[in-house]
N, C-alpha and C positions, 0 to 999 in steps of 0.2 A: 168578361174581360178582367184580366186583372188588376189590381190597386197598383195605383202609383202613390209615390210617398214622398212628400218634401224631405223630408226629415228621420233616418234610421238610428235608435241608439242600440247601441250594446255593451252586453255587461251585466253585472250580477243583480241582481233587486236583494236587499238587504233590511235586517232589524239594527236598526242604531239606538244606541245607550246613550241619552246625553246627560256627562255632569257635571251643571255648573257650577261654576266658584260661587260658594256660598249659597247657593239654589238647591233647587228638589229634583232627584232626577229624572227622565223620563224615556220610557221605550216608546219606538214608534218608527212607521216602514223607511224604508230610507234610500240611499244610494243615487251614484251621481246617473244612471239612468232616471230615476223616479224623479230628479230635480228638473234634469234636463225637458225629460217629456212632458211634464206638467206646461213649463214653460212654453214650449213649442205648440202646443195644444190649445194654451190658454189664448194663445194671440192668432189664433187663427188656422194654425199650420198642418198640414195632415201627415199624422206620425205613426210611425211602427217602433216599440217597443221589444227586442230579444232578448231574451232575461233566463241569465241558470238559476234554478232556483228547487227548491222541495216541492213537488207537486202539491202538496200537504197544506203551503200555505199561501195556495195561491188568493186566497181572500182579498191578502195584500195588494195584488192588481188592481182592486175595483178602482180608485181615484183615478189611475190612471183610464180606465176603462170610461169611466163615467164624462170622462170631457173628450172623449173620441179616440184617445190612444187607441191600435189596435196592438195585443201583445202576443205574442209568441213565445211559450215557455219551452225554455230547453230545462229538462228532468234533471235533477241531482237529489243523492241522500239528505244534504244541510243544504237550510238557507243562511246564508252567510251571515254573521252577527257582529257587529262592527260596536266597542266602549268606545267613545270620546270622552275623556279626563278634562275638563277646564281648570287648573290647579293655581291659575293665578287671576287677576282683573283683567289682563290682557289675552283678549279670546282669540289673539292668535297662538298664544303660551298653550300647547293642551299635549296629553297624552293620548295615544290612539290604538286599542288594541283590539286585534281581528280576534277573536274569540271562536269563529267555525267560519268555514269558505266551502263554496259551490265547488270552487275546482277551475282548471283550465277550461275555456271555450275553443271547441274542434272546429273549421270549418265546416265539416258535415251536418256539423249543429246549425249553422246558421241560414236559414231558407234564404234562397236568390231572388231579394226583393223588389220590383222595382221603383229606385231611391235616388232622388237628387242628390242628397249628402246622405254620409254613414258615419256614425260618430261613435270612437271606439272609447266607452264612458266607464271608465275602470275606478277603484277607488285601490287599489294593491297591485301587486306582479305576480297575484293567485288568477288573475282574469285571462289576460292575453299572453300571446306568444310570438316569435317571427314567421313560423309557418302560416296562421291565421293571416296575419297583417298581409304576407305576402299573396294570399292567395283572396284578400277582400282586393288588394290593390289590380290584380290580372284580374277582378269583375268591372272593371271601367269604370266606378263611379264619377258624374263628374265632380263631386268631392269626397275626398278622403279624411279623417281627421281624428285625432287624439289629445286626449289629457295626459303629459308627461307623469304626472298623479300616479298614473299605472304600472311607472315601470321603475321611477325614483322610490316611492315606500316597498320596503323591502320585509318582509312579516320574519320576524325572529323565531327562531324555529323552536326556540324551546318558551320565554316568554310572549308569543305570539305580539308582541311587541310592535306596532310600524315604526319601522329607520330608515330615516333616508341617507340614500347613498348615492353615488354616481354609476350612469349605467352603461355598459362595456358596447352596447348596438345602438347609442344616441344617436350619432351620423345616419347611420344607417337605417334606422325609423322616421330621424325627419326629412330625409328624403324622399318618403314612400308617400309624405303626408301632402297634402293638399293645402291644410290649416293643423296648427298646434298650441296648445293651451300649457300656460305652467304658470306660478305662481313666485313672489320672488325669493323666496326659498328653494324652490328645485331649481330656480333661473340661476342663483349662486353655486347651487350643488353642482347642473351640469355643464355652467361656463366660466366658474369661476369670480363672478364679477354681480356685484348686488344693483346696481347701476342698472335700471329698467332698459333701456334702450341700446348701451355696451349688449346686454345680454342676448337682446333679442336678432343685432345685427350676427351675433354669432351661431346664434341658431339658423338666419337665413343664410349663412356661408355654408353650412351643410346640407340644404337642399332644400327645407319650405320656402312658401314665397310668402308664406302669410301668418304671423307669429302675434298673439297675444300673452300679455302678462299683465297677471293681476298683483296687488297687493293693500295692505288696509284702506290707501286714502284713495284707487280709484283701480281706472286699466289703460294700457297701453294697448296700442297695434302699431306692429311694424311690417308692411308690404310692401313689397318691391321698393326697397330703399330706401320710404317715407314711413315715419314715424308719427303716431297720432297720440293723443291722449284726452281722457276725463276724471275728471275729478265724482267721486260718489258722491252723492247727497242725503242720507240716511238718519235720521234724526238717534238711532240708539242701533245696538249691534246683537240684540237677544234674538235675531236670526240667522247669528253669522256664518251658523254650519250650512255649506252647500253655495256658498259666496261664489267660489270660481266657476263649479257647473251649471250654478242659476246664468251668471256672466256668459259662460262662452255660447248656451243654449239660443239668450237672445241674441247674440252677436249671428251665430249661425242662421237663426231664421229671419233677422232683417235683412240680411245680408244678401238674402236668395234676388231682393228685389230693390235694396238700395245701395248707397257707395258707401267706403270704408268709414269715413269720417259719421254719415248720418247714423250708421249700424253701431256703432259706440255710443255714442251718445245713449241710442235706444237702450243698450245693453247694460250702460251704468245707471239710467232713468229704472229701469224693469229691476235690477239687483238690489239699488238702493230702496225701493218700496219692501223688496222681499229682507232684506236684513233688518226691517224691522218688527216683523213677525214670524215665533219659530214655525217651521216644516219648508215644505215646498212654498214657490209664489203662487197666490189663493187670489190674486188680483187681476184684472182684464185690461184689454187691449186700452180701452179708454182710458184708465188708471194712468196706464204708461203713459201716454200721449200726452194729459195733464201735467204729471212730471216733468216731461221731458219738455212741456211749457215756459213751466214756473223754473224749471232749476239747469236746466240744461240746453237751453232754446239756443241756435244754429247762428 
């Protein structure tokens, strides 16, 4: 019989550069797949991981491997290598440069899994495309969803550079989406309006019904009309790379079995423990729950 899967990510698996201001730098595996599945995994949830990547080094799977992830490598010649520049005290201040990419993800690459949500978990617009998206959305999942992340950083073709920009198929992807994730820098980029919840109501005039955004002091959800919010509770931010994908991963797997308001809470309880220590969240279900006791309680 085959697996069924709460939880599908796709997207590249990647080495990241981190350098902090005034810190020592460090390489190590990365990417908003490797954030997201750890998350979904650690709390319980049974996940598939599709990932381009170098056969070469696929080593970099095991963590995911080792708390139940199952992954599915799709072949390419590079595994994508992602510098973050931290260049001020403010770690949302950074440079970000793609250094080598997998390349586009083909539908034919991605096995037909069967998935409660598929979560299209990009960190550039080297990831996905409209043919893909169109053709995960005619597999019926009963959710669909993306990080706008993928199609707002736009990689500069000669300093490999991420810029963000506004992108020409916004309407027309969050319509396709089921849920969409952005932050409030691409929430200004692609609505014009820094305003958490301005932003989010105009992403739902184009077709999701179910819009998060993040930014330093917490997250919003706006669904069907209603707008929610939390405040993070993180005592320091030397984990802050992977802040939105840590976010929308919980938000996604509470979400399978509770209501909007409870699944933020959880999602800013589970972020805020991970933004305190770098990589992925390394913490368990109980961790969360204590959180979301002590700092976040209903």
């Amino acid at each position: 019989m085959p697996k069924k899967y709460d939880i599908t990510f796709i997207g590249h698996m990647c080495y990241d550069e981190i350098i902090p201001f005034g810190g020592q730098p460090r390489v190590a595996p990365g990417s908003a797949v490797l954030c997201g599945a750890m998350v979904a995994a650690r709390i319980g949830k049974k996940v598939a991981a599709v990932v381009k990547m170098a056969k070469k080094d696929e080593a970099i799977l095991q963590p995911m491997k080792d708390v139940g992830v199952d992954t599915y490598l799709i072949p390419s010649e590079e595994t994508s290598y992602n510098r973050v520049l931290h260049y001020s005290a403010n770690v949302d201040e950074r440079r970000m440069t793609l250094i080598k990419s997998a390349g586009l993800i083909s539908i034919d690459d991605v096995p037909a899994l069967d998935s409660t949500c598929v979560h299209l978990a990009g960190i550039s617009d080297t990831e996905f495309d409209m043919a893909l998206m169109k053709s995960l959305k005619s597999r019926a999942y009963n959710s669909l969803s993306v990080d706008m992340q993928s199609f707002v950083r736009h990689i500069n073709p000669v300093s490999h550079d991420h810029e963000s920009s506004d992108v020409a198929d916004k309407k027309e992807i969050a319509a396709m989406m089921d849920k969409l994730k952005l932050d409030v820098v691409e929430a200004r980029i692609l609505t014009g309006t820094e305003d958490l919840e301005k932003a989010a109501v105009i992403v739902e005039s184009w077709g999701c019904p179910e819009v998060m955004i993040t930014h330093s002091e917490g997250v919003l959800a706006h669904v069907k009309g209603v707008t929610y919010y939390e405040k993070f509770s993180n005592s320091n931010v030397s984990g802050r790379t992977g802040r939105g994908d840590t976010t929308f991963s919980a938000y996604l797997s509470w979400r399978l079995n509770h209501d909007i308001r409870e699944s933020l809470k959880f999602a800013a309880a589970l972020v805020s423990i991970k933004m305190e220590t770098p990589g992925p969240f390394n913490g368990t279900l109980e961790d969360v729950l204590i959180r979301l006791k002590e700092k976040h309680s209903l």
